[in-house]
N, C-alpha and C positions, 0 to 999 in steps of 0.2 A: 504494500500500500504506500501512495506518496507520502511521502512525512510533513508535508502541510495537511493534509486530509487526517492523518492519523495523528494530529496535533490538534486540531479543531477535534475531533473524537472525544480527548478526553477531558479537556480544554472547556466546550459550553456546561459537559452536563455536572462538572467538578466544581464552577462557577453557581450553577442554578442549585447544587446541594447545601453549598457553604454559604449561598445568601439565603439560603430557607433557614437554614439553623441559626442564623443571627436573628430571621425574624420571628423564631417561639419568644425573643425578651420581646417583641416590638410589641407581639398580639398581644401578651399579656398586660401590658402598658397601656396597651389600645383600648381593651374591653374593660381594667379597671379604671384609668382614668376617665373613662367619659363617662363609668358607675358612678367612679365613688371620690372623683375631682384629683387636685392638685398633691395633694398630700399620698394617697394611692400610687400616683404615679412616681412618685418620688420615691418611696420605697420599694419601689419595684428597680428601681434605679440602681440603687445602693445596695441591693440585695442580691442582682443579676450576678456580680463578679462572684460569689460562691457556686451559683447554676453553673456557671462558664466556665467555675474550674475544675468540673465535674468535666464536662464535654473538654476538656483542654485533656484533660486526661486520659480519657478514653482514644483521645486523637492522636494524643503524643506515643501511648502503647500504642496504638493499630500504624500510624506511618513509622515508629521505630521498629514492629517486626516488616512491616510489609514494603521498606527498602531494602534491605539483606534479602526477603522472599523475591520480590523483582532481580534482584542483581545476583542471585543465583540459578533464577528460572533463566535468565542470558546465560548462563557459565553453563545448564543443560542439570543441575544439578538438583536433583526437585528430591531426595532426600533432604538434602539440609532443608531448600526451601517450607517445607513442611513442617519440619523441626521449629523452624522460627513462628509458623503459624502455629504451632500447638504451643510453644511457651509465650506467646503474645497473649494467646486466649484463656492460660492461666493466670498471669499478668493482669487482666483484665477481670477475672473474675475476686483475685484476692485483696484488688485497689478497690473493688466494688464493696466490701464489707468493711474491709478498714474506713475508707470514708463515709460510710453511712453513720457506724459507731462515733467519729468524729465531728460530724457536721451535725448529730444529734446531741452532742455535749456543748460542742461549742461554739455553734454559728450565734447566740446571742450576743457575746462576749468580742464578736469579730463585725458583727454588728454596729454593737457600742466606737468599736475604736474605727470602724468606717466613717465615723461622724453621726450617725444618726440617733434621733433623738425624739423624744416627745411620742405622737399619733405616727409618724415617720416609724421610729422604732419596733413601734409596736404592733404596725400591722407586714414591718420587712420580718419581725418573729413568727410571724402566723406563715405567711408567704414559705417562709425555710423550714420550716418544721415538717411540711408536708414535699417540698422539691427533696426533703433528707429522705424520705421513706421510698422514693422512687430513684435516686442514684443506682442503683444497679441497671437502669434501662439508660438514664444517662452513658455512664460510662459504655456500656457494652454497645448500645444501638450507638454512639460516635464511631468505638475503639472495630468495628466490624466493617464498617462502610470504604477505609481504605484498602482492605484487602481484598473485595470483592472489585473497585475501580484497578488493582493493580493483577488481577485476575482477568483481565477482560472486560471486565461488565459495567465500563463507566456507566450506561444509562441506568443500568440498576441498582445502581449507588445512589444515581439521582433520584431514583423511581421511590427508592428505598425512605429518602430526605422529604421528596412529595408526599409520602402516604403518612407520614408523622407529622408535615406540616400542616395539612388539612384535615387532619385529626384534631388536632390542639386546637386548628380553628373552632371546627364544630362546638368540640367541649368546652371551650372558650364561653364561646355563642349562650351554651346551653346550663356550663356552673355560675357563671358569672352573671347573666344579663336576663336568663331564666327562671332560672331557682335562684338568684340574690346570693350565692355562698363567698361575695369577695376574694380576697385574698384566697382562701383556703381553695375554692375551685378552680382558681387561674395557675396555682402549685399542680394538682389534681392533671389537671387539664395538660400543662406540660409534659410531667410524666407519662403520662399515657400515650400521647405522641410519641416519645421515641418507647415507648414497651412495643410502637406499631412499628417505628424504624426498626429496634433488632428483630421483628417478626418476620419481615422483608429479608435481612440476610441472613437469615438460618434457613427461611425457606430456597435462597438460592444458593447456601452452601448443600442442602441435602438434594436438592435438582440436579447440581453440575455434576454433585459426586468428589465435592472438594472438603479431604478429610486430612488434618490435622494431625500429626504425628505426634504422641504424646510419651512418645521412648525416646527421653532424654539420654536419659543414664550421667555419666559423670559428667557428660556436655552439657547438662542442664541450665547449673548455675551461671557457665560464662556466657550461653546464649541470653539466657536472661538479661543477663549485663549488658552485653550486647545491643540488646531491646530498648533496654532503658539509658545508654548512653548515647542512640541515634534519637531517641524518642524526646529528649528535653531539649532536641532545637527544632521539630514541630509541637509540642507543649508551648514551649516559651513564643512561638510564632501565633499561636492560637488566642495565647490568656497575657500577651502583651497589651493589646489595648485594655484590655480588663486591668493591668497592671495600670494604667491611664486613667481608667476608669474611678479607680479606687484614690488616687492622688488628687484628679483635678475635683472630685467630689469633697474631698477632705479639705481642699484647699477653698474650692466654692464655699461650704460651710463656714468658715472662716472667714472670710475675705466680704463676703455677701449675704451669710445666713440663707436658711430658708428658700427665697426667691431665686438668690444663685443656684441652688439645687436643681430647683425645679428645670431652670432653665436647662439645665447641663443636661438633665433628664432628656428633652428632646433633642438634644444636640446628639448627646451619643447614641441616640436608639438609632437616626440617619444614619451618622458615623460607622456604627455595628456594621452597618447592609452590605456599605461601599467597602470597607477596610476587609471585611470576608470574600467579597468579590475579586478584589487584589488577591487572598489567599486564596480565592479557586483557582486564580488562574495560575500561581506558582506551585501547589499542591498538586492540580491537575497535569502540570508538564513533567510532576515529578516520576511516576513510571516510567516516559518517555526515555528521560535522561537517565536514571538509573539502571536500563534496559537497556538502550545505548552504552553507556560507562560498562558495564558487566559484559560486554559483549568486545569492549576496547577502541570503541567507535570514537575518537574522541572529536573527529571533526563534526559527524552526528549531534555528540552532547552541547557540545557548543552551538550550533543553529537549533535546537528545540530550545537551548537557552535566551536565545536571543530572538525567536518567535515570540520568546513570553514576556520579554521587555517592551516587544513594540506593542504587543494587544494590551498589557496590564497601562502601559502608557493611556493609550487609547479609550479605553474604558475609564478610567480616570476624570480625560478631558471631557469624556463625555457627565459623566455624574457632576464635577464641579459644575457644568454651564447648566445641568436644570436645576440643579440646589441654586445655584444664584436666582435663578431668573424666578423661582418660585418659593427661598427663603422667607418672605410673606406670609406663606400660608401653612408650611409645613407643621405648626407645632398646634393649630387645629385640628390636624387627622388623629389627637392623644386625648382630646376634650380639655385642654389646656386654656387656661383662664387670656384674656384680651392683652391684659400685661407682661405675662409669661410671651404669647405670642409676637409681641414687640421688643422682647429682652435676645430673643431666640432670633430676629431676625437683624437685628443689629449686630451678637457673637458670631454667628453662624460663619462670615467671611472668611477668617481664620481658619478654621478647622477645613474650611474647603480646599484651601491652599495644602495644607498637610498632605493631601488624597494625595497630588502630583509626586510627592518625595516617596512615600509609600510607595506606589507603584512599581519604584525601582529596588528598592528595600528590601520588599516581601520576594521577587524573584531570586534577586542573590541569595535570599537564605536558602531557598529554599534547593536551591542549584549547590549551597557547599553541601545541607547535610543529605541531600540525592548523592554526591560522588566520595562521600565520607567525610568530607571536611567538615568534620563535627567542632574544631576549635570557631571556625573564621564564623560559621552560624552562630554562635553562641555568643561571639561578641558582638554582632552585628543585632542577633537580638535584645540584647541586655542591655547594649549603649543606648537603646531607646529611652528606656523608662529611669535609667540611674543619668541622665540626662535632664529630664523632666524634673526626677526628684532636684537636683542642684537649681535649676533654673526657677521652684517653687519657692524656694529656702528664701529667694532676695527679689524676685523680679512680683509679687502680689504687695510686697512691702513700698516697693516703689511707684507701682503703676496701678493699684488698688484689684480689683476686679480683673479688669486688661489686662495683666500682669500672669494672672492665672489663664486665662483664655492665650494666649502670644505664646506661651510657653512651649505648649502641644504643636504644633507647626514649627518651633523653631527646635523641638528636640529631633520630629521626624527629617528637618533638613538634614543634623547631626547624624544620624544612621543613613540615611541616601550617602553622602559624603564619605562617608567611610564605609559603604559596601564600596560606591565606586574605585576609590583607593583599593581595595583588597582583589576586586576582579583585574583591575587595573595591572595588577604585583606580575610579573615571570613569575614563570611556572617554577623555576630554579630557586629564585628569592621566597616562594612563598614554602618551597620543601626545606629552605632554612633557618626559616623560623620556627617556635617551638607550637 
């Protein structure tokens, strides 16, 4: 197949699964706030970064086995391949009980020091009590989804992401705006949605006949590691804006009270859509390139890489120009109050500008930890957000509000900047560095 054809392949439907899963926080946001107002939506805000890092998790296990699964289905070698998929999927099942036990002790406490407070508080406690009882369909229906698109089956990865997203709709529809159950049914309703996503890929792992090799033996331990050392630079690619999330929220608080919350509230739930869209389309090129890399293709890896620079570019410019043109109206679609709506279209510029550096960002990572370069991903992820944090510390002090808002676009210029530099490096200079 041509490798532009077979790039678009994996490429829309990898895009169309990772903007649905940003938008289970949107519905939720959606159908409480125009219930149950301003203050609903707000904690749905400040609570989401726990949801996400449930799904961050699940994503980080499923692309940490299912890059070694790809880049040995090229080497021909579908023992190991297998091997990886059976310690991902325990992997995946033993992160699902640890964090449930976890997020039921302690998500009030994580809460608290998110900033929130008051009615805020107390209905992001109700909200997490019930997203805690359903983490196991989180993590597994994320942690499943890249092995089936690295298997073949990009559409039914996607197919898999539609039938959870419109799930959650429905029950949305039906906990919340029906039966009145707030908070509790918008949790409810989530969960459920991906218990539909993992339904979708177990019925297409026992269709293909795609079975898991769960005879480790002494190999066990290091593939594991394995897993989870490729795994925490799509984790960290995933629950990075969440890491954003969590900061400019803390800092909004601060800085603005209240109103600034709100505000940031619609700002990120847009933000979610587009910045996941950026990761479909570096995630989605990831098979490609790993599949190429394992097979030793390098001139290959390089033009899927650089297919995914021009379209994530592209995509981008296109999302900044209707967020401008209809920053107006966007923070209406949340039942968000007249004044919110005009705090939201004044912020909103900045964070549009961010889209454009992202776009370059999100490919390079996703391009080192596709051919192993599991160091250069890791920094290029992390410098985002320990970027953010230093630019909070003094620039809200100086510039009040705007200070916090500027921050997020000038941190993501800082990671564009220095992916460029690292693609930029010989191949020689970058094997000599540690």
């Amino acid at each position: 197949m041509d490798l532009r054809k077979s790039f678009f392949r994996y490429i829309i439907p990898s895009m169309l699964a990772f903007a649905l899963s940003g938008v289970y926080a949107i519905a939720d946001g959606f159908f409480v706030g125009n219930a149950m107002g301003d203050n609903a939506l707000a904690a749905i805000n400040i609570a989401y970064p726990l949801t996400a890092f449930l799904q961050a998790v699940g994503t980080g296990i499923g692309m940490g086995g299912a890059v070694p699964y790809s880049i040995h289905a090229g080497q021909k070698d579908l023992r190991r391949s297998n091997q990886y998929f059976g310690s991902s999927i325990l992997l995946l099942c033993l992160s699902s009980i640890l964090l449930t036990l976890l997020f039921l002790a302690g998500s009030p406490a994580v809460l608290r020091l998110f900033g929130a407070s008051g009615e805020i508080y107390t209905l992001g406690c109700e909200y997490l009590r019930f997203i805690s009882f359903g983490a196991v369909f989180q993590i597994l229906g994320t942690g499943l989804v890249p092995f089936i698109r690295n298997m073949g089956g990009a559409v039914t990865a996607m197919a898999a992401m539609v039938v959870g997203f419109l799930g959650n709709i429905v029950l949305d529809y039906l906990f919340v705006w029906v039966l009145d159950q707030g908070m509790t049914g918008a949790a409810i309703a989530t969960a459920a949605g991906q218990a539909m996503t993992f339904l979708v890929c177990l019925i297409f792992f026992v269709a293909k006949k795609k079975r898991p090799s769960f005879r480790l033996g002494r190999e066990g331990l290091g593939l594991a590691g394995q897993v989870l050392s490729i795994g925490l630079s799509p984790f960290g690619l995933t629950f990075s804006p969440n890491i954003t999330l969590i900061l400019v929220n803390k800092s909004a608080a601060l800085t603005g009270g209240d109103p600034a919350v709100t505000c940031y509230a619609t700002i990120s739930y847009i933000s979610c859509v587009v910045l996941l869209l950026m990761q479909g389309v570096s995630d989605g090129s990831q098979p490609l390139i790993s599949l190429s890399y394992g097979k030793g293709l390098l001139k290959e890896t390089k033009a899927v890489r650089n297919m995914a620079y021009r379209f994530a570019l592209a995509i981008s410019l296109l999302c900044m120009a209707v967020l401008f043109l209809f920053r107006q109206d966007v923070a209406a679609l949340f039942g968000a109050s007249a004044e919110t709506g005009q705090n939201v279209a004044r912020a909103l510029p900045p964070f549009i500008l961010g889209f454009l550096f992202v776009s370059i960002s999100r490919v390079s990572t996703a391009y080192f930890y596709a051919t192993g370069k599991n160091l250069w991903a890791y920094i290029l992820i992390f410098s985002e957000p320990l970027t953010l944090l230093v630019l909070l510390l003094f620039l809200p002090s100086l510039l009040g509000i705007w200070g916090t808002w500027i921050s997020v676009p000038l941190s993501q210029l800082t990671a564009m900047a220095l992916s460029i530099l690292l693609i930029c490096l010989p191949e020689k200079e970058k094997a000599a560095l540690p």
